[in-house]
C-alpha positions as CSV (number, residue, x, y, z in Angstrom):
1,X,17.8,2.6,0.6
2,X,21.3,1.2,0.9
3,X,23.1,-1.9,-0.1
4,X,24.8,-4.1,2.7
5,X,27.5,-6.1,0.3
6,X,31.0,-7.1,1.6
7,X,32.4,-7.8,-1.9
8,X,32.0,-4.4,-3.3
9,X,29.2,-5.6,-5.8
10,X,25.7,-4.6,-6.0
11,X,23.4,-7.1,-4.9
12,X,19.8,-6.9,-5.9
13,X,18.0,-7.2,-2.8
14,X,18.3,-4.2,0.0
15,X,17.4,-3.1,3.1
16,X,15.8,0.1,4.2
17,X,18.5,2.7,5.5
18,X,15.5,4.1,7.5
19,X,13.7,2.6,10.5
20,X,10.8,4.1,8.6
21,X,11.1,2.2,5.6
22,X,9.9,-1.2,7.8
23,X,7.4,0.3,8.8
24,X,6.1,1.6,5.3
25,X,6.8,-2.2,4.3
26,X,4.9,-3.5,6.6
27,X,1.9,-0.7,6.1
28,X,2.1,-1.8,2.1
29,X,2.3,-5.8,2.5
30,X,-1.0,-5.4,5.3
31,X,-3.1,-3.2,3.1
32,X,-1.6,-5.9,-0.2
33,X,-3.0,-8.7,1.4
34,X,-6.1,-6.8,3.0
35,X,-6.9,-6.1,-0.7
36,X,-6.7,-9.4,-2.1
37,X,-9.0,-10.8,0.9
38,X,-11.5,-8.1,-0.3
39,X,-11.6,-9.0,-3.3
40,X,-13.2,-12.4,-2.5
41,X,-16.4,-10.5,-0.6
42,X,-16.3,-7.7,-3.9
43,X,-16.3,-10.4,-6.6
44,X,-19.9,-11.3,-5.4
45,X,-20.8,-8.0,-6.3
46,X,-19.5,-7.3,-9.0
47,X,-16.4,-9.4,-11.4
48,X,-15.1,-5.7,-11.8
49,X,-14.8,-4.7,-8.6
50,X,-13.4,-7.9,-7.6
51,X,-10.6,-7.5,-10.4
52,X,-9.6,-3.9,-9.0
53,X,-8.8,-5.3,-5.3
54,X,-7.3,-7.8,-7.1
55,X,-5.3,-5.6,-9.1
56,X,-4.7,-2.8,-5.8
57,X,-3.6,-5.7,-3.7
58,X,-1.0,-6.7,-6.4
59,X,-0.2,-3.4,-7.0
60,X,1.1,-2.6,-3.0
61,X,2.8,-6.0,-2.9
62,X,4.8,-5.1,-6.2
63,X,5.6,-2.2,-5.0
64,X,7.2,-3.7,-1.7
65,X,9.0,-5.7,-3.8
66,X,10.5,-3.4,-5.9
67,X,11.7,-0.7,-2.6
68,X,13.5,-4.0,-1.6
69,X,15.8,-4.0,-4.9
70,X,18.2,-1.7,-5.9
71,X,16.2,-0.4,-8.7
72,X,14.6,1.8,-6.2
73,X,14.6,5.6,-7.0
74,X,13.9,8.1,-4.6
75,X,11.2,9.5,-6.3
76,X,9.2,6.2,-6.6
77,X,8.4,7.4,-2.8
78,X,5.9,10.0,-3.9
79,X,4.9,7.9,-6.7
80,X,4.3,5.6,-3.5
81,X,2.3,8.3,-1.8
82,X,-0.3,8.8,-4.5
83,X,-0.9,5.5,-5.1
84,X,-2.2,4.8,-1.8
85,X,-3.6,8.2,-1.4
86,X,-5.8,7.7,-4.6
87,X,-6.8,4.2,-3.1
88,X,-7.8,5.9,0.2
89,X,-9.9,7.8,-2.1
90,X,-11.3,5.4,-4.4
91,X,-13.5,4.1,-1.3
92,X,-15.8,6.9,-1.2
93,X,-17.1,7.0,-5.1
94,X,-18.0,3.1,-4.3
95,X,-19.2,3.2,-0.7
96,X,-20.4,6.4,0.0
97,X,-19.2,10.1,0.2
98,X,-19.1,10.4,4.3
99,X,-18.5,8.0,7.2
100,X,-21.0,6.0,5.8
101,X,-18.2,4.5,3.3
102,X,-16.7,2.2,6.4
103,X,-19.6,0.9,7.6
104,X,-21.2,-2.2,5.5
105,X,-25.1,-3.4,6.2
106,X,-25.1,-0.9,9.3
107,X,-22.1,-1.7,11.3
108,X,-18.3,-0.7,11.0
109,X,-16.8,-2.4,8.2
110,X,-13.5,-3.1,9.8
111,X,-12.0,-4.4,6.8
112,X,-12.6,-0.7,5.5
113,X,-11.2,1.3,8.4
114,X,-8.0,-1.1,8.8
115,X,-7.1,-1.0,5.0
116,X,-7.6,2.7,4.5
117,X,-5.7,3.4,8.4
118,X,-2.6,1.6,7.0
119,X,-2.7,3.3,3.8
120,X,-2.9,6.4,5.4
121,X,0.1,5.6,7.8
122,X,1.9,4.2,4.2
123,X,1.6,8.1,2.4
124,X,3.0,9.7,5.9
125,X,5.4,7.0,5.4
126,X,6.3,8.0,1.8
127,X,6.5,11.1,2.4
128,X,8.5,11.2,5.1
129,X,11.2,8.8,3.4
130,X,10.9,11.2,0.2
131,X,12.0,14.1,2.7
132,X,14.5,12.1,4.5
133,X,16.7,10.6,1.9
């Protein structure tokens, strides 16, 4: 991450040095908001399950927030990668150990397959911006 300043001091905010880096943004702010939309369908099954998209969705849009400050630390990107690798993960203990986690009530939960597709892209992402910088 670099900082664009023209007076020499460090502003909070920052932009990604990498093209990457949007991409990861955007990856992280879909599957945020993805999450909290989940967690209106999960709270009729269960108040905890509800509170954990809840709290995932939060989690992804914090963490776009903070790769946008100068607080950012290169090694924040891995932390980055396991977070959404462990919630790629975290599907298959609720929903099922096979492809039969993406599918809801016998069709293709697309919900599912969307979140866990731009999570995937978002730990390639990481990854690849861990490596880079």
């Amino acid at each position: 991450m670099g900082t664009t300043s023209t007076t020499g001091t460090a502003t909070t905010f920052t932009k990604p040095n990498n093209p990457v880096g949007y991409i990861a943004i955007v990856m992280a702010l879909l599957t945020g908001v993805l999450h909290l939309v989940a967690a209106t369908n999960a709270v009729q099954f269960s108040q905890v399950l509800g509170a954990l998209f809840v709290l995932n969705g939060l989690g992804f849009l914090a963490g776009t927030g903070l790769y946008l400050t100068r607080y950012w630390r290169k090694e924040l990107f891995i932390l980055a990668a396991l977070y959404s690798l462990v919630t790629i993960l975290a599907l298959f203990p609720v929903q099922g150990w096979g492809v039969e986690a993406f599918y809801m009530q016998g069709t293709v939960n697309p919900l599912a397959v969307i979140t866990k597709a731009t999570e995937a892209v978002l730990v390639i992402c990481a990854v690849y911006l861990y490596t880079a910088e």
